[in-house]
C-alpha positions as CSV (number, residue, x, y, z in Angstrom):
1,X,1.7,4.3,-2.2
2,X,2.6,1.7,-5.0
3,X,0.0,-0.8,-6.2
4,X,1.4,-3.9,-7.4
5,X,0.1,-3.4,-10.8
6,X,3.2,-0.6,-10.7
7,X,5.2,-2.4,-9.3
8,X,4.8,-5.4,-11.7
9,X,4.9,-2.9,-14.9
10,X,8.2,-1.4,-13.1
11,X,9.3,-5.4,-13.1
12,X,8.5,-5.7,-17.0
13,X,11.0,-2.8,-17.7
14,X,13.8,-4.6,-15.5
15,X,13.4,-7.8,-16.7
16,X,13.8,-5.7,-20.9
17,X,17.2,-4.4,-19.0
18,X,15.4,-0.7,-19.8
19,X,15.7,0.4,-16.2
20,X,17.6,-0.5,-12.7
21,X,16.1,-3.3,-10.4
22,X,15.0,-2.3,-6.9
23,X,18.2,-4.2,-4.5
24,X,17.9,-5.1,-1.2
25,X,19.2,-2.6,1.6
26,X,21.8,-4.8,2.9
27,X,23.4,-6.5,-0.5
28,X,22.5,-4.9,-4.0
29,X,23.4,-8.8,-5.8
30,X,20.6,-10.4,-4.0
31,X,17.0,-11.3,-5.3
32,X,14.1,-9.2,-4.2
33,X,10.7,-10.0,-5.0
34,X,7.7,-7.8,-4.5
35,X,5.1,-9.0,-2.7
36,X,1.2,-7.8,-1.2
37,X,-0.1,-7.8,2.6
38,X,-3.1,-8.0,3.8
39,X,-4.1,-4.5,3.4
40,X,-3.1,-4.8,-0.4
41,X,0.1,-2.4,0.8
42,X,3.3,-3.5,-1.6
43,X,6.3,-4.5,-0.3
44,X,9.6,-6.2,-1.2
45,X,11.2,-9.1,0.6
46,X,14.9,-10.5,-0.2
47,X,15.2,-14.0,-0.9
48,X,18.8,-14.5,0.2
49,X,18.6,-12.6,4.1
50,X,15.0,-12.4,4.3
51,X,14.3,-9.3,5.3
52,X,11.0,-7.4,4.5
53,X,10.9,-3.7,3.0
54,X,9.2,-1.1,2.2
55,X,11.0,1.3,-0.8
56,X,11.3,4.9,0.4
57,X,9.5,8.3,-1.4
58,X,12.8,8.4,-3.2
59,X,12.4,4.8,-5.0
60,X,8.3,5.1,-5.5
61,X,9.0,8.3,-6.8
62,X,11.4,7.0,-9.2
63,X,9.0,4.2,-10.1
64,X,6.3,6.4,-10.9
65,X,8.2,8.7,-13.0
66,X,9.7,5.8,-15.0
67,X,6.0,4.2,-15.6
68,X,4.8,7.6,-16.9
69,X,7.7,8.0,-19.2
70,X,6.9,4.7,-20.6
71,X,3.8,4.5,-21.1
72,X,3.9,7.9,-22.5
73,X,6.2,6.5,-25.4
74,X,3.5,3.5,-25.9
């Protein structure tokens, strides 16, 4: 499972154009913003259709390899 601290480090590296955002399932161009439930369980929810999501193994896997690799360079 992600925290959001990952998540927000993952959002740093975007936002430095180092790595690829996380898109929403249904249109890649639209504005997804992570977000924390009441169990402190990450997910992501798109601005333009609203929908709610959780990323798959696939995506937190890539996530958490990407954070290692750079904090590793730090």
């Amino acid at each position: 499972m992600l925290s959001i601290q990952e998540v927000n480090f993952y959002n740093s590296l975007v936002e430095k154009n180092l790595v690829g955002k996380i898109n929403c399932p249904f249109d890649e161009n639209d504005i997804v913003v992570s977000k924390v439930n009441s169990k402190d369980e990450v997910y992501f929810e798109c601005i333009s259709c609203q929908t709610s999501f959780e990323v798959g193994i696939k995506v937190e896997n890539i996530i958490k390899t990407t954070i290692d690799k750079y904090k590793n360079q730090r």
